[in-house]
N, C-alpha and C positions, 0 to 999 in steps of 0.2 A: 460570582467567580465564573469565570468562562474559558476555554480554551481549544486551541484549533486543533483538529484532530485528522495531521499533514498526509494529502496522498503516500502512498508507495508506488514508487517506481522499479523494476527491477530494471538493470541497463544489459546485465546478461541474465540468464536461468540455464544451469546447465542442468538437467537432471537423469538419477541412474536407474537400474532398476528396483522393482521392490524389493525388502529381504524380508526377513521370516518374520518379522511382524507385519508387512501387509503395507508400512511408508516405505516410499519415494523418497529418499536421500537427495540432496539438492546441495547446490553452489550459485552463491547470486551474488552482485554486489548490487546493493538494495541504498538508493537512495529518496530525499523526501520533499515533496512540494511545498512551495508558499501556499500552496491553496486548499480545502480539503473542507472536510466538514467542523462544525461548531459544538460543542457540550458546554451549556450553560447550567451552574449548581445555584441555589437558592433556596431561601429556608420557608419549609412548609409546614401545614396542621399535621398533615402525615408524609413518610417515606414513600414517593412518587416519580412516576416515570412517563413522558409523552416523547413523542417525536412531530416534527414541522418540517419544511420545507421541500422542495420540488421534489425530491425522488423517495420524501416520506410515506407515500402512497403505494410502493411497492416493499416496504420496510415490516418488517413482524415487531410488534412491541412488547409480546408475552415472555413468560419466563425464557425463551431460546435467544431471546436476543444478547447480545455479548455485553451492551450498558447497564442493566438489571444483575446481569450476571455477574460482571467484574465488582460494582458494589455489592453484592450480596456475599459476594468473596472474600473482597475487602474488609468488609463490616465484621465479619467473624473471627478477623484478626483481632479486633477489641474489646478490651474488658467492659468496656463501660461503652455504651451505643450512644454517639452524639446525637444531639439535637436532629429532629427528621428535618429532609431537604427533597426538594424539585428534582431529577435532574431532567434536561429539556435536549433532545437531539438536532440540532439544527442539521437533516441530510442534505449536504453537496453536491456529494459523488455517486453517481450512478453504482445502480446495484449490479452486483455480478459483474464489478467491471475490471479485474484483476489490477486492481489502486490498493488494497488490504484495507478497504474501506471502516467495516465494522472491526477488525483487528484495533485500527487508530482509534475508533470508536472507541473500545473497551482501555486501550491504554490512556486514552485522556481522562477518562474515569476516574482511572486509578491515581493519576496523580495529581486530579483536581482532590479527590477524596485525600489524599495525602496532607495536600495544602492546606487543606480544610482543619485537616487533623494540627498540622503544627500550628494552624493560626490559633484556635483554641487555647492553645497551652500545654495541650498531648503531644507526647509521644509519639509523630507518624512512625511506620515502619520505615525502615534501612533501605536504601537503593537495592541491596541484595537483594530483600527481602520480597520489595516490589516486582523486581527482575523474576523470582521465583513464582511467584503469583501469574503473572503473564505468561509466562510459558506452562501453566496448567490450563490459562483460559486458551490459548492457541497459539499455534507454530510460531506468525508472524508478530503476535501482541509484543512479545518482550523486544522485538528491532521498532515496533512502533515507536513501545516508551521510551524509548531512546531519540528516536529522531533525528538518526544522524548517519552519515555516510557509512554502511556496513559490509563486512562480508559477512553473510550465513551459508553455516553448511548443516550437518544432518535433516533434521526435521524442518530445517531452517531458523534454529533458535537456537545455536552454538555461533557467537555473534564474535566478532575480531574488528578492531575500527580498520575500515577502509586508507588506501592511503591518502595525503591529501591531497585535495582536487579544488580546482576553483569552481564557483558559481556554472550553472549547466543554463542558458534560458533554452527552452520549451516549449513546444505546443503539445497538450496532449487530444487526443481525437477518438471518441467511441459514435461508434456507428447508430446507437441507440438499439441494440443486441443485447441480449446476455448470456455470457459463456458459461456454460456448467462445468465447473473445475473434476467435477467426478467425469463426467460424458468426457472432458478431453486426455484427463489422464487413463479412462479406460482406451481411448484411441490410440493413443501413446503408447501402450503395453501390448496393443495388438498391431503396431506398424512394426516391419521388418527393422533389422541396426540393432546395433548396440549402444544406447543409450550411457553416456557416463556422467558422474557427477566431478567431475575435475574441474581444480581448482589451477585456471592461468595462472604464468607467471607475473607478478606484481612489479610494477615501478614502488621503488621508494617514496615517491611521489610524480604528482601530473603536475607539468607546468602551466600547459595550457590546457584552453576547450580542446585545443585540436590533438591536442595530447590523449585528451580521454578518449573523443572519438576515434581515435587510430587504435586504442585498447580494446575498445567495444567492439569491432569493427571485423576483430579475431577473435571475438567470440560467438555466444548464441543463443538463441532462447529455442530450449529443445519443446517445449510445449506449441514454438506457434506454428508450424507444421497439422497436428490432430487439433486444436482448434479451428485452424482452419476451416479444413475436411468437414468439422463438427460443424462452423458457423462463416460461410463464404463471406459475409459483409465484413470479415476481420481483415479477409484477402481484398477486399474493395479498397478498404480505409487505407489499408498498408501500400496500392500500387499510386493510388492518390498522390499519399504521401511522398511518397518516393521519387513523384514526378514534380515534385514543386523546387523551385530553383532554390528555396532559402535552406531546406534540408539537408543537409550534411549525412545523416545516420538516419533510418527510422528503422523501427521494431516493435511486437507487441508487447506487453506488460504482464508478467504473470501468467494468467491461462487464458487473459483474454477479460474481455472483448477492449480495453484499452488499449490505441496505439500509440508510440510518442513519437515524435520530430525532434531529435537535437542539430539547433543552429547555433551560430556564431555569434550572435548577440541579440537581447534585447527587441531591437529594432527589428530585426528579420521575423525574431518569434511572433510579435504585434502584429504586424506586416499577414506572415501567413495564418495565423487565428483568425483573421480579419478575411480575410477572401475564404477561408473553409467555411467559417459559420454562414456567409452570404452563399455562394455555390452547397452546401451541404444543411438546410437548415434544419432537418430532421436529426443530424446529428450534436451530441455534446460535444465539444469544441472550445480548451482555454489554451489562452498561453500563460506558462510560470517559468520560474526559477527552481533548479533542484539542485539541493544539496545537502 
């Protein structure tokens, strides 16, 4: 069993300041890539865990890791412990690269393990149930396991479907940096403003690309300011982008160090992936589809 475990994109982040528990309240509308990393399940002598591919080499595989974790989560929801299985991290997505990289990580776990569970003849858990699970393993697991066009607000794990919006193509672009999400929101708390987590107002729906971009366009990601500051190749990536004719919108992702480019189709996304990765070769560089 295998499944893809789809970038995050944020398209806005707005966020407030801390309250008396120490988080950051947030408003995003959080959408998800054709692209992203791989978790492949298969049955083994014992209950196991590796990871593989390009950005596996900067990846921890010990108990901290969030795919160990969410099964071991998972698993304690069952009376009876299935047959032991593989499971195998194929990483994609650059580390630190505000994509929710290991977030998708730990939800495709969960509901390959689900799969697993019904194909047996068990009883998987409830969608609810799963949903509750993910939001103990982290903020953004539970809009992972979903995989679908969101607004989050509080912690980022009080999740409302987005409205609907057509197909987004994309490039996204990390400098080959990695943002420390602590280092940029301690920047964030120590920059002057008032910071809020507000929530635009909504279209009942998007008609078009150009619809979404005109939405996106009035809002903002209040993180990529202190990223910045934190990690200037963010500010590289971003005037880049900003200067290539197929771009419509660019912004950074989360806290960084991913940027995106939303174009108008297809064609323009290929188009400028294709001249980034040749001019930029040190950088990661895809074009996708989000939605």
């Amino acid at each position: 069993m295998e499944q893809l475990a789809p970038a995050k994109v944020n398209l806005f982040l707005h966020v407030g300041p801390p309250g008396a528990d120490g988080y950051h309240p947030i408003c995003s509308l959080m959408v998800f890539a054709d692209i992203g990393d791989r978790v492949r399940l298969a049955p083994a002598a014992a209950m196991a865990f590796e990871a593989r591919g390009p950005f596996s080499g900067d990846l921890g595989v010990g108990a901290d890791n969030l795919v160990p974790r969410a099964r071991d989560r998972l698993l304690a929801e069952f009376k009876v412990a299935p047959a032991p299985f593989r499971l195998t991290l194929d990483k994609r997505l650059p580390i630190a690269a505000g994509l929710g990289g290991g977030s998708a990580d730990a939800a495709a776990t969960l509901n390959l393990i689900a799969a697993l569970r019904a194909a047996s003849g068990d009883d998987p858990p409830g969608e609810t149930r799963l949903e509750d699970i993910a939001r103990e393993l982290g903020a953004d697991v539970a809009a992972c396991l979903l995989s679908r066009p969101m607004i989050a607000e509080g912690r980022g794990d009080r999740l409302t479907p987005a409205p609907p919006m057509p197909p987004l193509d994309a490039v996204l672009a990390n400098p080959g940096a990695p943002s420390s999400t602590r280092a940029v929101y301690r920047a964030l708390d120590d920059a002057p403003g008032g910071a809020r987590a507000d929530l635009p107002e909504l279209l009942g729906a998007f008609q078009s690309v150009l619809d979404v971009i005109a939405f996106v366009r009035a809002t903002r990601n209040d993180l990529e300011a202190p990223a910045i500051a934190s990690q200037p190749l963010i500010g590289e990536a971003l005037a880049v982008l900003r200067a290539e004719p197929e771009t419509r919108l660019a912004r950074m992702s989360g806290s960084g160090a991913t940027c995106f480019s939303l174009c108008e189709n297809s064609r323009d996304a290929r188009r400028l992936a294709d001249r980034l990765a040749a001019a930029y070769p040190a950088w990661w560089v895809r074009a996708c589809r989000l939605g």
